[in-house]
Every structure is written in C-alpha cells, then in structure tokens.
C-alpha positions as CSV (number, residue, x, y, z in Angstrom):
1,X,179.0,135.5,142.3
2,X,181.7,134.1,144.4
3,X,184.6,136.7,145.9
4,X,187.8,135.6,146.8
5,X,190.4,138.0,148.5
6,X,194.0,136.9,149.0
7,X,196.9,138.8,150.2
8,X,200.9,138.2,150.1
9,X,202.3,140.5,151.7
10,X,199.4,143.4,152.7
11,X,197.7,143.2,155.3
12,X,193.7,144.1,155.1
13,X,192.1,145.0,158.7
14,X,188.6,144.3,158.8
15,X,186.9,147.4,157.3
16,X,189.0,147.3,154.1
17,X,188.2,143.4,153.7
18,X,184.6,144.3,154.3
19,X,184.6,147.9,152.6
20,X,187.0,145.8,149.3
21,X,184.1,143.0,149.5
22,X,181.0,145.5,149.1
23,X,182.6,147.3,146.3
24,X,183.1,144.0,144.1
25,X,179.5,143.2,145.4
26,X,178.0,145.4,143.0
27,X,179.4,144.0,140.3
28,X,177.4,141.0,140.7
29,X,175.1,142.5,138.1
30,X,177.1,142.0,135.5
31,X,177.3,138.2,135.5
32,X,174.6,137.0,133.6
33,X,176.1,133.8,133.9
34,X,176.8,131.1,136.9
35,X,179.3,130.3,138.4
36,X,180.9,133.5,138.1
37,X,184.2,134.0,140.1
38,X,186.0,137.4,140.7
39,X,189.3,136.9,142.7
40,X,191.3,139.7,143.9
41,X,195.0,139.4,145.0
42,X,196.9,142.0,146.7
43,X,200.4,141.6,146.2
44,X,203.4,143.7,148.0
45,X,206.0,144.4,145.5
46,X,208.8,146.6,147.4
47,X,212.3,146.4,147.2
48,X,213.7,143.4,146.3
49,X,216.0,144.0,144.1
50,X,217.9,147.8,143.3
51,X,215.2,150.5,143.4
52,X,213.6,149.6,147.1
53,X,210.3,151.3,145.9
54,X,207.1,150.9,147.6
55,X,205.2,149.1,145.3
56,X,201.9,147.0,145.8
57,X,200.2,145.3,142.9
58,X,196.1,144.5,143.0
59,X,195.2,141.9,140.6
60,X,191.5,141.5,139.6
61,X,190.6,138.6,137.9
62,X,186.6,137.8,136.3
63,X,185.5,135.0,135.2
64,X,182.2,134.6,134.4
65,X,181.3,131.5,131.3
66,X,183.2,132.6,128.3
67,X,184.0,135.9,129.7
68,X,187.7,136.3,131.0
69,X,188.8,139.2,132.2
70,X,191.9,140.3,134.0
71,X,193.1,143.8,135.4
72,X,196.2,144.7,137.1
73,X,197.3,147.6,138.5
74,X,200.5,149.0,140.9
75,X,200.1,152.1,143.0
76,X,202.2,153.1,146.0
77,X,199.3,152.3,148.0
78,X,197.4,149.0,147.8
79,X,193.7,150.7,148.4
80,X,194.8,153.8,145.5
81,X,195.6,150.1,143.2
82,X,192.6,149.1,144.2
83,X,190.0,151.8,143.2
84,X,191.8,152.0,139.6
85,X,191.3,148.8,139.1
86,X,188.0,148.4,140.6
87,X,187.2,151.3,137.9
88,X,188.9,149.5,134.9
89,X,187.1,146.4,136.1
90,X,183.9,148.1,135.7
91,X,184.3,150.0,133.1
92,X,185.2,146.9,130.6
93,X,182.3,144.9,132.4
94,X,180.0,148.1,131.4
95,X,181.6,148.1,128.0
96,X,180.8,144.4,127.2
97,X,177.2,144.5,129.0
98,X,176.5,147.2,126.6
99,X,177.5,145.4,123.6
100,X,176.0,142.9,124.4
101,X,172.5,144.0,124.6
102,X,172.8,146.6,121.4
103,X,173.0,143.2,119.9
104,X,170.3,141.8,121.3
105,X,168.3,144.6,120.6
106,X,169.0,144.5,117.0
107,X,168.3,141.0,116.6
108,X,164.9,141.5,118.7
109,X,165.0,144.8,116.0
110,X,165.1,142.4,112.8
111,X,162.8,139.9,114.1
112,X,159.5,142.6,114.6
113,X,161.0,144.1,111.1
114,X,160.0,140.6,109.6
115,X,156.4,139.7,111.8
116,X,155.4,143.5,110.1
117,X,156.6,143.2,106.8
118,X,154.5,139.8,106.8
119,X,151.8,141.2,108.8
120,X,151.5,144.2,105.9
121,X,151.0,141.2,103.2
122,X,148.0,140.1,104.5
C-alpha cells in the first residue's frame, strides 16, 4: 500500500511524519487489492474570514480497486483530527472486511451444503 502525506499549512516534525506513517501502516491489511493508495492531507483552516478559530482539517482518503473511501475530520489540533479519523478510517475498513468475508463464508457455506446433499444420494 502506497502512503502519501501532504500538508498546507501544518507543519509535521519528524516523529509525527514517522509516528502518522506507522499508524496508517497497519492498515495495509485491509487492502486485499493492488495498488492500493491511502493519502492523507492535513489542512490548516484558521481564521480567514470572521470567527479566527483555530481549526485544522485531516483528510483521509482509501482507495483500494472498487473500494473508495473518504474521511474527514476538524479538531482544534491536527494530531486530535488525526486519531478520529484514523479510528473512523478503521473502523469502516473493519466494517467492510467483515462483510466481506460473512459472504464468502456463506457462499463457501452453500457450496459443502450441495457436495453433502449429493454425497448422501449415493
């Protein structure tokens, strides 16, 4: 799985980069499929127009074959928006790896279903 970090705005010393990378890392396990591409932007959002807030924006964006998926999140501090998104990320990928293997199960289910029913006839 490929990682790409970009910032605009924030700036990431070292450690986070390297502590930001590891954490996407493990999500490698949930792409079955090649090339998969997980791109995170960290965007600083303050005060540009009436409020002045302090807002910073993490954007994580999967893609992985058919599978598209895209989290966003806004904290007051980029590495808090980070680790929400990071657990929405993987909570969806969780989510869809499950599903997807409850339905390979019951199709691997139905198949020995039929190979005993025709194994009883004879």
């Amino acid at each position: 799985m490929k990682i790409n970090i970009f910032t605009q705005g924030v700036e990431l010393n070292p450690k986070e980069r390297s502590d930001v990378e590891g954490k996407l890392a493990k999500l490698d396990k949930f792409a079955a499929e090649e090339p998969a591409t997980l791109d995170a932007h960290f965007i600083d959002e303050s005060g540009q127009g009436r409020k002045n807030g302090c807002d910073q924006t993490v954007h994580l964006n999967f893609l992985a074959g058919k599978e598209r998926i895209f989290i966003e999140e806004t904290r007051n501090h980029h590495l808090k928006a980070f680790a929400f998104a990071y657990k929405r990320l993987k909570r969806t990928l969780e989510k869809n790896h499950r599903k997807n293997v409850d339905r390979f199960r019951r199709i691997r289910g139905s198949v020995e279903r039929i190979f005993s029913l025709i194994r009883r006839k004879r």
